[in-house]
CHARMM internal coordinates of N, CA and C (Angstrom, degrees):
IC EDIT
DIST 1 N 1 CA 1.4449
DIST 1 CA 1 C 1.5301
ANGL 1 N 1 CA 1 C 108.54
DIST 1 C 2 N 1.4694
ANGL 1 CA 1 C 2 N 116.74
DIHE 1 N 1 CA 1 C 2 N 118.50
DIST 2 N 2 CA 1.2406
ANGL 1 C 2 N 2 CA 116.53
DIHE 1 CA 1 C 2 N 2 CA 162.87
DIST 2 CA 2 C 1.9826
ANGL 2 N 2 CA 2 C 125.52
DIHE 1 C 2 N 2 CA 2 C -30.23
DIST 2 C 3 N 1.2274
ANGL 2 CA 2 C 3 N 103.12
DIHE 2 N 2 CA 2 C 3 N 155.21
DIST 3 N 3 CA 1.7069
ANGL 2 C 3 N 3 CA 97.07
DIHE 2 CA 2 C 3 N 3 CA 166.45
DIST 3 CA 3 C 0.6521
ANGL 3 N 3 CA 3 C 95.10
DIHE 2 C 3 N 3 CA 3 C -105.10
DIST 3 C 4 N 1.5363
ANGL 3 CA 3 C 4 N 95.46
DIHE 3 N 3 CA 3 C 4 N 157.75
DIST 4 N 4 CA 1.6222
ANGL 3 C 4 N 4 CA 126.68
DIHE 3 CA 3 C 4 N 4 CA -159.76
DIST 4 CA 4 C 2.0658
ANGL 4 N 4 CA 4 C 95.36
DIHE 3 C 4 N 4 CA 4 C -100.93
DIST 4 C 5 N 0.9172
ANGL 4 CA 4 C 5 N 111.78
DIHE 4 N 4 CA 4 C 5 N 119.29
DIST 5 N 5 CA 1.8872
ANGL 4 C 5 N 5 CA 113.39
DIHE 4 CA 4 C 5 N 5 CA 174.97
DIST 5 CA 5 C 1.8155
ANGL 5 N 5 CA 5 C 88.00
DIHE 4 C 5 N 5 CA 5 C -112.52
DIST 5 C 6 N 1.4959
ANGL 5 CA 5 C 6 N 74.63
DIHE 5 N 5 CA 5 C 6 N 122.14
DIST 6 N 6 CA 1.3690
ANGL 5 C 6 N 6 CA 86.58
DIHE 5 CA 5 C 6 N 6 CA 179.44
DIST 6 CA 6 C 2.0924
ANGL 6 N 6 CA 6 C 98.56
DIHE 5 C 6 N 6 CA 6 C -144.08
DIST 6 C 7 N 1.3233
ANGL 6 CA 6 C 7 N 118.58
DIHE 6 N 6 CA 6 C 7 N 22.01
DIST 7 N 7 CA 1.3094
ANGL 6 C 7 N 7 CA 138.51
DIHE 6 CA 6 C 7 N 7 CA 176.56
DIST 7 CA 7 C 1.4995
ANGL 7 N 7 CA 7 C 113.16
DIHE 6 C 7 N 7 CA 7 C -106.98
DIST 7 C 8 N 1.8671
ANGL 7 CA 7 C 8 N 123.11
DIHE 7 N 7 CA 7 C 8 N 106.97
DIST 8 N 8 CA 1.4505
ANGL 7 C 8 N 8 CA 92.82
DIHE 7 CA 7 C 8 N 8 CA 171.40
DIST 8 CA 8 C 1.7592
ANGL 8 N 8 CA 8 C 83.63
DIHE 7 C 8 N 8 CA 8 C -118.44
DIST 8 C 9 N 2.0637
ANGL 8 CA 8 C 9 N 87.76
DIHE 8 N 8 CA 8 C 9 N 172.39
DIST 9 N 9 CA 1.1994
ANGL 8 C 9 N 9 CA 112.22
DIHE 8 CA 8 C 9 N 9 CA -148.56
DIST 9 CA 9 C 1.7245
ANGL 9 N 9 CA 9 C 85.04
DIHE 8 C 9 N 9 CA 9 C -129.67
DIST 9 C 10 N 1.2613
ANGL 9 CA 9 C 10 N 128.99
DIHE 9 N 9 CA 9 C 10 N 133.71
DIST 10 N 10 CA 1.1842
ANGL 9 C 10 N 10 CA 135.16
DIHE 9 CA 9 C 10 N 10 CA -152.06
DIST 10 CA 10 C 2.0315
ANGL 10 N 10 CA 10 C 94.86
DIHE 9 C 10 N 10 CA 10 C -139.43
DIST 10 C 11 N 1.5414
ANGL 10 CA 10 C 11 N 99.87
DIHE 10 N 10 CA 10 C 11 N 98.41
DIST 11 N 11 CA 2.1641
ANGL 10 C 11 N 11 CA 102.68
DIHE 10 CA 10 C 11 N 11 CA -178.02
DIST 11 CA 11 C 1.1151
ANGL 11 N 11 CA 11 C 92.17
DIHE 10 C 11 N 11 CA 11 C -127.41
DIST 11 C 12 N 1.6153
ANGL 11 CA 11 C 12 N 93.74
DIHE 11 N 11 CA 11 C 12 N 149.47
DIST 12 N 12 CA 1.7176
ANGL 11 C 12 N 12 CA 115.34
DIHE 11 CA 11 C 12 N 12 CA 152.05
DIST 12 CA 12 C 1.1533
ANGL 12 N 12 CA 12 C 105.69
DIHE 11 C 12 N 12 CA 12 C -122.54
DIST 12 C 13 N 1.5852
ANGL 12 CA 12 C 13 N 98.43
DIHE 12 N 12 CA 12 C 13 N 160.26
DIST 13 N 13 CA 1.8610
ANGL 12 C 13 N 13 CA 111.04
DIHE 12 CA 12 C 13 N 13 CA -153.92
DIST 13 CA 13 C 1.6215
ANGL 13 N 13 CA 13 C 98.99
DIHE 12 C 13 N 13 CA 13 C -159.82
DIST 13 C 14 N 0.9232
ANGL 13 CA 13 C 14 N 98.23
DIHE 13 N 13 CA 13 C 14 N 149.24
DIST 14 N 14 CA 1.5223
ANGL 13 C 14 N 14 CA 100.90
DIHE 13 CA 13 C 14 N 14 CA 177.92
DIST 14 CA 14 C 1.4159
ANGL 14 N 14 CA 14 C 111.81
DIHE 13 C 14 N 14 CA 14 C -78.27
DIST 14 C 15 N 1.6325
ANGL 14 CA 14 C 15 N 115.74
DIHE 14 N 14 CA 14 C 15 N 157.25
DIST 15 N 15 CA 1.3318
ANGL 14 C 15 N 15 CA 121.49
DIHE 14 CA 14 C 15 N 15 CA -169.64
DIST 15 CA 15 C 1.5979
ANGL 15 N 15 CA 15 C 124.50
DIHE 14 C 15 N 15 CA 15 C -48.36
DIST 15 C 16 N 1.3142
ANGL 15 CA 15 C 16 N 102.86
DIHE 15 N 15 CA 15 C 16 N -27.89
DIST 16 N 16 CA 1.6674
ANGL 15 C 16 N 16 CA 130.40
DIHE 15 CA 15 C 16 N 16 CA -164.22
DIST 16 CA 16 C 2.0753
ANGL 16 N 16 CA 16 C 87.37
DIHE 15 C 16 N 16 CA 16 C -98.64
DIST 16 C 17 N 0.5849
ANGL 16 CA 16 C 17 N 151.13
DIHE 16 N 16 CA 16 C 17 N -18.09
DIST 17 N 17 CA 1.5109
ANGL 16 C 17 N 17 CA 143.71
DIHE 16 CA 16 C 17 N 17 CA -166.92
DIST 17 CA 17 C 1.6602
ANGL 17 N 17 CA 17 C 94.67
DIHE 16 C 17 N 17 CA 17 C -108.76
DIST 17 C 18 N 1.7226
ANGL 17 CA 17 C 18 N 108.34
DIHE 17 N 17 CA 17 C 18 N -40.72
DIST 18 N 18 CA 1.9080
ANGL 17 C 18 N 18 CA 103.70
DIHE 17 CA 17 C 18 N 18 CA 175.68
DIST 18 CA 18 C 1.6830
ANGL 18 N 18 CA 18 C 99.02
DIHE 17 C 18 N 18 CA 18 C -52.51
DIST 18 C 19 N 1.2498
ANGL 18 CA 18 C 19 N 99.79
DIHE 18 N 18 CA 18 C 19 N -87.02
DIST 19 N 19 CA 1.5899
ANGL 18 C 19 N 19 CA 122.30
DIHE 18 CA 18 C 19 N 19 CA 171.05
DIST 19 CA 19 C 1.8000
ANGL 19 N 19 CA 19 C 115.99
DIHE 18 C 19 N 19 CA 19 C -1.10
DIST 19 C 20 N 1.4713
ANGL 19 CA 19 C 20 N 100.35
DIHE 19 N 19 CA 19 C 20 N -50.21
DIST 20 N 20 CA 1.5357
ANGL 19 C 20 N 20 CA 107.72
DIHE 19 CA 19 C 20 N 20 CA -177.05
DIST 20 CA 20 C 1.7318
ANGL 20 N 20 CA 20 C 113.99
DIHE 19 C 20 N 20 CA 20 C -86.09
DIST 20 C 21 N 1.0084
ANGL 20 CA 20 C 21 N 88.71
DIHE 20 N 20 CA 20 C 21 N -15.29
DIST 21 N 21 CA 1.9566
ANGL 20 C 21 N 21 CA 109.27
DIHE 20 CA 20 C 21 N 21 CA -178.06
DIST 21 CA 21 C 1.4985
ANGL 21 N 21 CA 21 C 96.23
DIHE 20 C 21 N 21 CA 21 C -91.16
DIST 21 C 22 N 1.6368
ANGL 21 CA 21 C 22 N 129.74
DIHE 21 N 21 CA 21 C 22 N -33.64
DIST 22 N 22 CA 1.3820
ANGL 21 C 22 N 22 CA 100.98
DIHE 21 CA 21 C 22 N 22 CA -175.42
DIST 22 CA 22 C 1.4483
ANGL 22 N 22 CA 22 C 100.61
DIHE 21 C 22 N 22 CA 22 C -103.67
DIST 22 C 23 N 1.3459
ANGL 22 CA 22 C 23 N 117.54
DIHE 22 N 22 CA 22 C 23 N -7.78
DIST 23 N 23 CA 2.0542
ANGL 22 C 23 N 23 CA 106.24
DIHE 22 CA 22 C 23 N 23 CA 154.05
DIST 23 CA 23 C 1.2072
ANGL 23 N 23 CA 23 C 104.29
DIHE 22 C 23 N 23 CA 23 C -38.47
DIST 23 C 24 N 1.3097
ANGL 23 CA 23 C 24 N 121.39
DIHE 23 N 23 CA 23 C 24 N -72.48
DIST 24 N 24 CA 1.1203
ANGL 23 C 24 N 24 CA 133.66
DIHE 23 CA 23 C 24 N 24 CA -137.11
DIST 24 CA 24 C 1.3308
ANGL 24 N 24 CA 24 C 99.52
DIHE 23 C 24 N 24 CA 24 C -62.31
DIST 24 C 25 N 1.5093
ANGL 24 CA 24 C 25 N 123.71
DIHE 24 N 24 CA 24 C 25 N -57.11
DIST 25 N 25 CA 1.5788
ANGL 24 C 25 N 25 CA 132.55
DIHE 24 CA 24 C 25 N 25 CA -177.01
DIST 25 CA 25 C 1.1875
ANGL 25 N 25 CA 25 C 126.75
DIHE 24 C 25 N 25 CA 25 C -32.75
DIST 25 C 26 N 1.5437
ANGL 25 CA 25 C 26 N 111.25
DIHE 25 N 25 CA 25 C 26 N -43.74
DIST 26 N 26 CA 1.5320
ANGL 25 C 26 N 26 CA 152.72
DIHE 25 CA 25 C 26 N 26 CA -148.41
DIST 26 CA 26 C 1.5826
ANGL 26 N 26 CA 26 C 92.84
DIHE 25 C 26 N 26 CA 26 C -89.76
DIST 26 C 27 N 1.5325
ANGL 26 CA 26 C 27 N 107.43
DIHE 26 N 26 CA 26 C 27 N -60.26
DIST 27 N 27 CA 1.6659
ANGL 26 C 27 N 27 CA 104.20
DIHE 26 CA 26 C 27 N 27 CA 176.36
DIST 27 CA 27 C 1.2012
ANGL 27 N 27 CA 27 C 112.70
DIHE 26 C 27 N 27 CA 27 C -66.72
DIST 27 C 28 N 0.9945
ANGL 27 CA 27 C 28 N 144.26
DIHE 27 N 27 CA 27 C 28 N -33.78
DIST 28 N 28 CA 1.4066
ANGL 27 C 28 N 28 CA 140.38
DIHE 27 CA 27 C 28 N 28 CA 169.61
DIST 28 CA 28 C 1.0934
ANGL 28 N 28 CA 28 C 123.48
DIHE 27 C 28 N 28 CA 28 C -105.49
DIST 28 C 29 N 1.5802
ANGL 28 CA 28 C 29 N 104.88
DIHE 28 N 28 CA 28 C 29 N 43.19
DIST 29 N 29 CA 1.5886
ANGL 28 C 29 N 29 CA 122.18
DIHE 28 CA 28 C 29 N 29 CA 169.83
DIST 29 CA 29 C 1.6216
ANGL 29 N 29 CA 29 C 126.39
DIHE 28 C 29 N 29 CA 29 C 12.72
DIST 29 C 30 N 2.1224
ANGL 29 CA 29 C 30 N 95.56
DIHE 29 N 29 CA 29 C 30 N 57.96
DIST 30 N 30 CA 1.5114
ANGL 29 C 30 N 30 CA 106.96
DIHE 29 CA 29 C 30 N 30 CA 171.39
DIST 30 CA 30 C 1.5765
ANGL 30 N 30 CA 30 C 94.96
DIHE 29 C 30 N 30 CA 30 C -128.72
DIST 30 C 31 N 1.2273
ANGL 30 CA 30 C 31 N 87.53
DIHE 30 N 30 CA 30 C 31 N 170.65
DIST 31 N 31 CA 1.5684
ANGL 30 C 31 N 31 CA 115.35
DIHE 30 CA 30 C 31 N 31 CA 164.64
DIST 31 CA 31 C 1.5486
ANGL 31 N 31 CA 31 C 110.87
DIHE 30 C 31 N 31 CA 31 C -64.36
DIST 31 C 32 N 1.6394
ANGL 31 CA 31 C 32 N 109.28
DIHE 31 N 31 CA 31 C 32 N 137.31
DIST 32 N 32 CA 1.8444
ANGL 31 C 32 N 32 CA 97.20
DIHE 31 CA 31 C 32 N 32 CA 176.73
DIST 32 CA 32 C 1.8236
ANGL 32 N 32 CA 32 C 113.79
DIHE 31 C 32 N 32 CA 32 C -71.54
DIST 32 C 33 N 1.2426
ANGL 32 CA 32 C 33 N 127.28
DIHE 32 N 32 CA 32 C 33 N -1.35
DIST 33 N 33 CA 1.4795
ANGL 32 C 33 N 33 CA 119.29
DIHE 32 CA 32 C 33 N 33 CA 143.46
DIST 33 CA 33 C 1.5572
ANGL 33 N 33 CA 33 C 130.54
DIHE 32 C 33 N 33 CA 33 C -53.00
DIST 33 C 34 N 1.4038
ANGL 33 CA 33 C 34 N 95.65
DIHE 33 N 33 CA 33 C 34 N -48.16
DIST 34 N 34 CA 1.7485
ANGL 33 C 34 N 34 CA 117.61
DIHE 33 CA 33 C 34 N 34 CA -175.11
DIST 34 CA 34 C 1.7098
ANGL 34 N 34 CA 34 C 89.54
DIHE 33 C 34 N 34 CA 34 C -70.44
DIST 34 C 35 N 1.1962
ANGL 34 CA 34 C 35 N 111.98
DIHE 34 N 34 CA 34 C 35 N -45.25
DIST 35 N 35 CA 1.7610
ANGL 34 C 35 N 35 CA 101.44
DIHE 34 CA 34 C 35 N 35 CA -167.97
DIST 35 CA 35 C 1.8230
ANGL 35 N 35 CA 35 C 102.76
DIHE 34 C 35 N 35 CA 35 C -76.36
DIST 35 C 36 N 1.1964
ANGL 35 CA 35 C 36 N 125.82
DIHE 35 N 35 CA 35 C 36 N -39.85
DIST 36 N 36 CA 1.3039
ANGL 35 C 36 N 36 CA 117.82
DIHE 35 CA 35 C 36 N 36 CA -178.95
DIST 36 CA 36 C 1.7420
ANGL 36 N 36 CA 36 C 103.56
DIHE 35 C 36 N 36 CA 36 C -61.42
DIST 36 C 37 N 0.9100
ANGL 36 CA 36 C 37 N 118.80
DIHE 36 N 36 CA 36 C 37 N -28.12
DIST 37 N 37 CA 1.7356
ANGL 36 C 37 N 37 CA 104.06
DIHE 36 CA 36 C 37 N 37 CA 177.25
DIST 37 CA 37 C 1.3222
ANGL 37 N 37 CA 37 C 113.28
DIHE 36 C 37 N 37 CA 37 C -106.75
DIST 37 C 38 N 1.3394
ANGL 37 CA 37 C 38 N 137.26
DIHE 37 N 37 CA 37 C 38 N 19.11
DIST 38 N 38 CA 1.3463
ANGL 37 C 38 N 38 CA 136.89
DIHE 37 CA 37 C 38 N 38 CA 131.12
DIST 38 CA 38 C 1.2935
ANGL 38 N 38 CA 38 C 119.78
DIHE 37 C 38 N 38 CA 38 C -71.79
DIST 38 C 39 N 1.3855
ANGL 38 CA 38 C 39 N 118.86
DIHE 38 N 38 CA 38 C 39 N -34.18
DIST 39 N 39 CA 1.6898
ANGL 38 C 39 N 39 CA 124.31
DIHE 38 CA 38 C 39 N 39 CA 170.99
DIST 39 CA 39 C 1.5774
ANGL 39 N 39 CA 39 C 97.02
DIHE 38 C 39 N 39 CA 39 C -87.03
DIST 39 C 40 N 0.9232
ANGL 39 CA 39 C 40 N 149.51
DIHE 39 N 39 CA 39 C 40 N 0.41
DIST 40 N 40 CA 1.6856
ANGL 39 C 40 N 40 CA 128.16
DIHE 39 CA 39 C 40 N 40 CA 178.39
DIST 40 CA 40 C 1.7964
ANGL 40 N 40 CA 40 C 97.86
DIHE 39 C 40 N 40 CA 40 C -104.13
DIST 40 C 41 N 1.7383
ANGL 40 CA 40 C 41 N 125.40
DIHE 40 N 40 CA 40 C 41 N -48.51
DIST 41 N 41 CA 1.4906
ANGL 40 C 41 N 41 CA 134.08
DIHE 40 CA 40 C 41 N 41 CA 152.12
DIST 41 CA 41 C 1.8892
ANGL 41 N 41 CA 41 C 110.19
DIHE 40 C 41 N 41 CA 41 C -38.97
DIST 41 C 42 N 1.0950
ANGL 41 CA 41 C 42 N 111.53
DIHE 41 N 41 CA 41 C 42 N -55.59
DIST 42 N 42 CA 1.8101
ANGL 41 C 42 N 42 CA 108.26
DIHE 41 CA 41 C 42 N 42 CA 173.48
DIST 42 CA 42 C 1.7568
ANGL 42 N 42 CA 42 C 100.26
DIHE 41 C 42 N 42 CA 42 C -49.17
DIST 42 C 43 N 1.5033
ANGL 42 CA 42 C 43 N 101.27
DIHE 42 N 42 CA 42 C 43 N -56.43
DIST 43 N 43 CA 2.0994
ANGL 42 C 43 N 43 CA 81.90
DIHE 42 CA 42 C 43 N 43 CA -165.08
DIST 43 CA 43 C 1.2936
ANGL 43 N 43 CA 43 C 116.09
DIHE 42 C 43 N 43 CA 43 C -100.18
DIST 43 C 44 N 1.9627
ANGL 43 CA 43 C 44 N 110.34
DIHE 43 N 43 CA 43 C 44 N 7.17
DIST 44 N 44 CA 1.5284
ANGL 43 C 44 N 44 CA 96.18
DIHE 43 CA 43 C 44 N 44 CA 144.66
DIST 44 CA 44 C 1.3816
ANGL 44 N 44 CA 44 C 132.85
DIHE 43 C 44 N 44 CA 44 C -62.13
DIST 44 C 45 N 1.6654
ANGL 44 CA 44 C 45 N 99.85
DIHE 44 N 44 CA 44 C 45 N -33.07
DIST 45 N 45 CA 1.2687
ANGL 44 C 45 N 45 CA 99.33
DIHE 44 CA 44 C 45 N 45 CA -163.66
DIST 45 CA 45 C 1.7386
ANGL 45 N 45 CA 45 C 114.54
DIHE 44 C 45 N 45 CA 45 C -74.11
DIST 45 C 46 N 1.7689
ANGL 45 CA 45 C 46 N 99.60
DIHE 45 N 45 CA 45 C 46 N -36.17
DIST 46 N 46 CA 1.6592
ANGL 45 C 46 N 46 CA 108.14
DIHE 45 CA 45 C 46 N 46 CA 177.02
DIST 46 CA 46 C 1.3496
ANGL 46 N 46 CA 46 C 109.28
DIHE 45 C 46 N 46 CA 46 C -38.03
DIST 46 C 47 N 1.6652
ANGL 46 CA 46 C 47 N 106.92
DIHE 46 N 46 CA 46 C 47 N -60.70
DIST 47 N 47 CA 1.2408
ANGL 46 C 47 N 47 CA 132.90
DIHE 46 CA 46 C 47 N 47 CA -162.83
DIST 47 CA 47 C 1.5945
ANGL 47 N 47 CA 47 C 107.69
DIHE 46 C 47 N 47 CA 47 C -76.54
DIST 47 C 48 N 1.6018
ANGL 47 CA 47 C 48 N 127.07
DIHE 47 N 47 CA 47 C 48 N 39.34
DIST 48 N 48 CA 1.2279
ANGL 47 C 48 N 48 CA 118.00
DIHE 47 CA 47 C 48 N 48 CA -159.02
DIST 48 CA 48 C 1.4887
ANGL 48 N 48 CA 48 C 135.53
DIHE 47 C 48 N 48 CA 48 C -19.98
DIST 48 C 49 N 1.7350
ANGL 48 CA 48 C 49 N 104.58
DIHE 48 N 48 CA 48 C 49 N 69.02
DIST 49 N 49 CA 1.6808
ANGL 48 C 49 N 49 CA 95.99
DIHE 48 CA 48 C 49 N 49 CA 173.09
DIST 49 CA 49 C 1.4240
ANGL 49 N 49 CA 49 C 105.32
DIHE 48 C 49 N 49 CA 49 C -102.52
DIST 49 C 50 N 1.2422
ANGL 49 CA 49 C 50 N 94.71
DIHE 49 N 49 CA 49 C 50 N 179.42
DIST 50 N 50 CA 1.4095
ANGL 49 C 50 N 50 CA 124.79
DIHE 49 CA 49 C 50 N 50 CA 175.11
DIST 50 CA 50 C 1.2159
ANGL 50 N 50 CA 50 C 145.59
DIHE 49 C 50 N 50 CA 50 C -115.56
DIST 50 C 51 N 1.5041
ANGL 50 CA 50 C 51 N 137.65
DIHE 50 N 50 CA 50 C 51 N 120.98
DIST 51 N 51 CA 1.2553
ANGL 50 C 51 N 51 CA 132.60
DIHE 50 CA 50 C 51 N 51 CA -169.80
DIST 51 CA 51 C 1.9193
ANGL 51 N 51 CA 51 C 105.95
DIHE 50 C 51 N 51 CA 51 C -50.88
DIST 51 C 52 N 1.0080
ANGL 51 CA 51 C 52 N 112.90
DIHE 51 N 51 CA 51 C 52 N 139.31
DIST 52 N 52 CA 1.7219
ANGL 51 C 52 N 52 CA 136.28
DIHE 51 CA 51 C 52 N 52 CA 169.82
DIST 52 CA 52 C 1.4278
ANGL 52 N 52 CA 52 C 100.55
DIHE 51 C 52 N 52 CA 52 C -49.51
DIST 52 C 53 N 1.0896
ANGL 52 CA 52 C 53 N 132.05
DIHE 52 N 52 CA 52 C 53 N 158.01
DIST 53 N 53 CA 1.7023
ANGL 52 C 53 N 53 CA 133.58
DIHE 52 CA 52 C 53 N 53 CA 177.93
DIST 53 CA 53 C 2.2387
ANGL 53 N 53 CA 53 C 93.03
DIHE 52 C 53 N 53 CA 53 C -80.71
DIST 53 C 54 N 1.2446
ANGL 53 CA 53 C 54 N 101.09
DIHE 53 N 53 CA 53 C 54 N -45.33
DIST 54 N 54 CA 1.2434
ANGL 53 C 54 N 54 CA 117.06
DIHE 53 CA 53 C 54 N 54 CA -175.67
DIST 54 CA 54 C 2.0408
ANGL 54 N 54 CA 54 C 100.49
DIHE 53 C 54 N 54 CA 54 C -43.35
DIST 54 C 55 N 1.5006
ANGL 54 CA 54 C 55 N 106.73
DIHE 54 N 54 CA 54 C 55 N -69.86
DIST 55 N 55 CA 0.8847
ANGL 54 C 55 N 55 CA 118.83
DIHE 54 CA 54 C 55 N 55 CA 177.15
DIST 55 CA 55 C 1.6172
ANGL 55 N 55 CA 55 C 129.90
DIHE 54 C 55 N 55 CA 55 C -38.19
DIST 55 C 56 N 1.7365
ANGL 55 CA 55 C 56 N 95.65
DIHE 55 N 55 CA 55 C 56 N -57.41
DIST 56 N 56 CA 2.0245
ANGL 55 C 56 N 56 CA 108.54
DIHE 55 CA 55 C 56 N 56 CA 162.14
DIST 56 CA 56 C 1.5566
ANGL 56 N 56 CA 56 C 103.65
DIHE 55 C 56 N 56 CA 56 C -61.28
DIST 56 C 57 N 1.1391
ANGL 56 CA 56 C 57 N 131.57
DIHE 56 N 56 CA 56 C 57 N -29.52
DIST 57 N 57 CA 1.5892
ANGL 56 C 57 N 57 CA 107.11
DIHE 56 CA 56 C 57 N 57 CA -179.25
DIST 57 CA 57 C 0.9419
ANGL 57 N 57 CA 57 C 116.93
DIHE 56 C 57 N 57 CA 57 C -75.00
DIST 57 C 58 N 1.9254
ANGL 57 CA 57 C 58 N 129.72
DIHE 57 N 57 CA 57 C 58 N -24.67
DIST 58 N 58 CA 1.3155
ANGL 57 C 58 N 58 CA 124.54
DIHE 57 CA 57 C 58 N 58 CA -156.92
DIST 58 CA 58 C 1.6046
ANGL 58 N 58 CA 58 C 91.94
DIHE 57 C 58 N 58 CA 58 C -94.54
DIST 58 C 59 N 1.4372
ANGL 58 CA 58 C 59 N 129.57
DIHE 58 N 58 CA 58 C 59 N -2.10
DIST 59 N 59 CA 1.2924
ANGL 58 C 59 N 59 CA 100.46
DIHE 58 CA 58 C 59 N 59 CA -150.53
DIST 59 CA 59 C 2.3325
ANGL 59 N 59 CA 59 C 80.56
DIHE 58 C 59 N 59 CA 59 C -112.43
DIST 59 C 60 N 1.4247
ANGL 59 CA 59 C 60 N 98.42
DIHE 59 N 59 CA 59 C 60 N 3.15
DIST 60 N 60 CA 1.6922
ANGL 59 C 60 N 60 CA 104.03
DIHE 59 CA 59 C 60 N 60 CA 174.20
DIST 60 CA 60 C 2.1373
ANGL 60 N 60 CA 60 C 96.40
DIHE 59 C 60 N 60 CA 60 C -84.53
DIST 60 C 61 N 1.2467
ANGL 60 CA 60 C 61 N 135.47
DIHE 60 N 60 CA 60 C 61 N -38.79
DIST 61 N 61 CA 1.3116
ANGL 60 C 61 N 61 CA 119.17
DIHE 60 CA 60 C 61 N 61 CA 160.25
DIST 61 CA 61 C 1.2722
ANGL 61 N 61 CA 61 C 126.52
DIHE 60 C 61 N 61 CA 61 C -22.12
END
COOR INIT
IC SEED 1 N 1 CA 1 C
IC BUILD
């Protein structure tokens, strides 16, 4: 079963940081949503964090 995204996330970024975010999308033929949470999952994972208990429960709703 797909996840359900039911969280929006509202940034400003400078023109040069959009620009480099929709390279990126484009090469890996996603959406710049789909690409911001492959790059935020990449440097959780580098950065070994962890989802919040808070966080894993809301996303079992």
């Amino acid at each position: 079963m797909p996840r359900q995204q039911n969280e929006t996330l509202t940034i400003r970024t400078t023109a040069e940081i959009k620009d480099l975010l929709r390279q990126a999308a484009e090469r890996e033929h996603r959406s710049l949503a789909s690409m911001i949470e492959v790059l935020v999952r990449d440097y959780a994972k580098k950065a070994k964090l962890q989802l919040s208990a808070a966080s894993q429960n809301a996303g079992e709703n």
